[in-house]
C-alpha positions in Angstrom: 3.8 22.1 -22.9 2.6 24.5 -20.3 1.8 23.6 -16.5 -1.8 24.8 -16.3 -2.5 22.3 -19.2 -0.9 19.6 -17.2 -2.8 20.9 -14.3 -6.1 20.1 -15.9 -5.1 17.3 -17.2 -4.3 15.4 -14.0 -5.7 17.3 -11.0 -8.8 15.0 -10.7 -6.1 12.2 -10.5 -3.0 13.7 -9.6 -0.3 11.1 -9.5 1.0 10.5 -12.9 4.2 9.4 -14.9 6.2 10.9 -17.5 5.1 8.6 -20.2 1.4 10.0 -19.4 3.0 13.6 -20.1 4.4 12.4 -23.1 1.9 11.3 -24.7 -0.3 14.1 -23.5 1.8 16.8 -25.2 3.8 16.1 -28.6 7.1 17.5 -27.6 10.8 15.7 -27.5 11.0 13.4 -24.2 14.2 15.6 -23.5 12.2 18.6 -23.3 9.4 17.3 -21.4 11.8 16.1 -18.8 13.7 19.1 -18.7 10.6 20.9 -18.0 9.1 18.8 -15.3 12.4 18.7 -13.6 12.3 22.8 -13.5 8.4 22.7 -12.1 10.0 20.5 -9.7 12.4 22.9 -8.6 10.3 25.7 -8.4 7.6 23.9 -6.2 5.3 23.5 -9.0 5.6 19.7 -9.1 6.2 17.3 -6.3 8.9 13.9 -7.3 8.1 11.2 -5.7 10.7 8.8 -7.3 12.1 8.9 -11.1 9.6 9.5 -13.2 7.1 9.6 -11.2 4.6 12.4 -9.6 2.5 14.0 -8.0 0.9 17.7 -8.4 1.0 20.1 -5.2 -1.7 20.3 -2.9 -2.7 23.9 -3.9 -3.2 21.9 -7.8 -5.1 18.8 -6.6 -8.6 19.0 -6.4 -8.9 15.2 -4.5 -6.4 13.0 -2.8 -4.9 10.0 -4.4 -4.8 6.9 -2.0 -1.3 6.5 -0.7 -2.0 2.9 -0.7 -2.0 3.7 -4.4 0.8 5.2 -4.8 2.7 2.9 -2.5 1.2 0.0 -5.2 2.6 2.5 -8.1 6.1 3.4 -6.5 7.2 -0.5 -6.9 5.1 -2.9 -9.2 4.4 -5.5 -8.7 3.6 -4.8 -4.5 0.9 -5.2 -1.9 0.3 -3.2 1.4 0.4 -5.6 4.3 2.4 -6.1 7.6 1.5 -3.6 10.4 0.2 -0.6 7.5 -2.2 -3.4 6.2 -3.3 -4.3 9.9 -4.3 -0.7 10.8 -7.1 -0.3 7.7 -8.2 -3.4 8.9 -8.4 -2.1 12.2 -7.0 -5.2 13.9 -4.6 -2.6 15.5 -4.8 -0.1 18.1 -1.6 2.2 16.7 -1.3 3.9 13.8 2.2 3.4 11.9 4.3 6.5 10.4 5.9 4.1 8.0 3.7 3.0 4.4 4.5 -1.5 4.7 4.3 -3.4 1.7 5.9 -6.6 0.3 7.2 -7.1 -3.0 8.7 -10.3 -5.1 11.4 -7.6 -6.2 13.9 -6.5 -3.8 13.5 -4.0 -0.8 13.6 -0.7 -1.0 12.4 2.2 1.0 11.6 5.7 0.0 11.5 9.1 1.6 8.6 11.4 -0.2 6.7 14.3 0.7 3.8 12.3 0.9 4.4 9.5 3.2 7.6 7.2 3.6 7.1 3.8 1.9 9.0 0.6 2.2 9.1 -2.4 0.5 10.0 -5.6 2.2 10.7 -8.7 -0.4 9.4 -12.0 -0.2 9.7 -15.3 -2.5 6.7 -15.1 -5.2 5.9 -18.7 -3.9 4.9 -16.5 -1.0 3.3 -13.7 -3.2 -0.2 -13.9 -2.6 -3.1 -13.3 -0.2 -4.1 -9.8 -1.3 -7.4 -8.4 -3.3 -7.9 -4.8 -4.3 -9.8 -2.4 -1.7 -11.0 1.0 -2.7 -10.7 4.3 -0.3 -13.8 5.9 -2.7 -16.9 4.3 -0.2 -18.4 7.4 0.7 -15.9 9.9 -1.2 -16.9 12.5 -3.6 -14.3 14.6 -5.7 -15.2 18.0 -5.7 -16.6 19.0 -9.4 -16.6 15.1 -10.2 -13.9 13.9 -11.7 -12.6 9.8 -12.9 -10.6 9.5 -9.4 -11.7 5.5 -8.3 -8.4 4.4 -10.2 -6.4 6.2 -8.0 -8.8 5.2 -4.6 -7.7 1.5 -5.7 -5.0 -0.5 -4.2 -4.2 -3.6 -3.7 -3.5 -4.9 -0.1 -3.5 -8.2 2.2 -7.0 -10.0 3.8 -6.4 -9.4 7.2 -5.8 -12.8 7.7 -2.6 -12.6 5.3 -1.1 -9.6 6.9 -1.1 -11.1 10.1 1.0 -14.1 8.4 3.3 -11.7 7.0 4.2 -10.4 10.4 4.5 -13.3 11.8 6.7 -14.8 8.6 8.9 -11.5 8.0 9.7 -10.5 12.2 12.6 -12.3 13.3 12.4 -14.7 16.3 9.4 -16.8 17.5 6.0 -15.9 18.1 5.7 -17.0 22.0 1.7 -16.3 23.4 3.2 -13.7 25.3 4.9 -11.8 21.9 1.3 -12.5 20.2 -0.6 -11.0 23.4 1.6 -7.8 23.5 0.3 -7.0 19.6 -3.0 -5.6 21.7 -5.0 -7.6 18.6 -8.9 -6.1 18.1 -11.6 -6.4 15.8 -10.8 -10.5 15.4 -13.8 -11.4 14.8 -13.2 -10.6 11.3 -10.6 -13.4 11.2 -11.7 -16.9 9.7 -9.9 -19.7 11.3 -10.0 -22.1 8.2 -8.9 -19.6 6.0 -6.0 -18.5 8.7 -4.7 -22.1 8.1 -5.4 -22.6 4.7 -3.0 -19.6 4.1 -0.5 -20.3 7.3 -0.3 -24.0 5.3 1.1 -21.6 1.9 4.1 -21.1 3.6 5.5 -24.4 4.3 6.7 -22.4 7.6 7.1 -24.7 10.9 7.3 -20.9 12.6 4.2 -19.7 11.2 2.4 -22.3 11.5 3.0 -22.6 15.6 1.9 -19.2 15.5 -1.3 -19.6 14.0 -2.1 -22.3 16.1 -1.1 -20.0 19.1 -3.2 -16.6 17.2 -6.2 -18.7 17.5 -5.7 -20.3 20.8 -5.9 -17.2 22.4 -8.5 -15.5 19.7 -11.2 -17.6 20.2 -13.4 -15.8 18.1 -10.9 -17.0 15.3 -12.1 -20.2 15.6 -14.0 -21.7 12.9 -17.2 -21.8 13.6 -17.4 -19.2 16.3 
């Protein structure tokens, strides 16, 4: 196995596995991972968790979605909270730290692409996402089959806000709601707000639904 076969292999869709090396190259899984593990240490490679990774900047030829890869690190996951709330743009600030939930337990990961944690939730609670797509208006350099990796799967906006207000401790008083700087809510259906807040089966959430769209009048339905 040699690295400038893997390199044109995987730089038009540069976050792999080791399986996907395996079964590139016919070669003992001992010495594939002995020789990954060197690239690694000599900068060649770039770990982003056990047996998992992605190939250097000067390799790549596009960008994977770190939505993706925040999806790949932890299966089964969705992006949502505050990381979900910014792509939406129902947020003025950005956040340095890659949100998503998970049926699985929490975990958190340092990488040299992004931090990415993972906050768990009951699977009865599991739900409210679709897949989006960063490719709208992207176009790899050469060509190349990168929409898998522009894919992810994240909350409707109207889900991530009821993650927030499910997942942060403490009530959601007007004033607390208010202080989020909420825009863009016109994108917010009302019905659809409660038809998910109802999912729950969460006194909490649902008293801050009815307080979201008390103040957001635009999340009314109808208007």
């Amino acid at each position: 196995m040699y690295l400038d076969a893997l390199v044109r292999r995987f730089r038009d869709r540069p976050f792999f596995e080791t399986r996907e090396v395996e079964a590139l190259f016919d070669e003992p899984r001992p010495q594939v991972q002995a020789r990954l593990s060197r690239w690694v240490a000599n900068g060649k490679l770039v770990r982003l968790r056990r047996g998992k990774y992605l190939l250097p900047a000067f390799y790549r030829r596009v960008e994977p979605s770190v939505y993706y890869i925040s999806n790949y690190l932890l299966r089964p996951s969705y992006v949502s909270l505050h990381s979900a709330m910014e792509y939406h743009g129902l947020i003025p600030e950005g956040v340095g730290v890659l949100q998503a939930l998970t049926p699985k337990h929490g975990s958190k990961w340092a990488t040299p692409v992004g931090s990415f944690r993972y906050q768990s939730v009951g699977q009865d609670r599991f739900f409210g996402y679709r897949s989006y797509s960063l490719g709208r208006g992207q176009v790899p350099l050469e060509g190349g089959p990168t929409a898998a990796q522009q894919a992810f799967l994240m909350a409707v906006p109207e889900k991530a806000i009821l993650d927030l207000f499910y997942l942060s401790p403490g009530e959601w008083s007007r004033e607390r709601i208010v202080e989020m700087r909420f825009q863009n809510v016109d994108q917010i259906d009302g019905d659809r707000l409660r038809e998910l807040a109802a999912r729950y089966a969460s006194p909490k959430v649902t008293r801050a639904t009815e307080r979201f769209i008390l103040i957001h009048s635009s999340a009314r339905p109808g208007q």
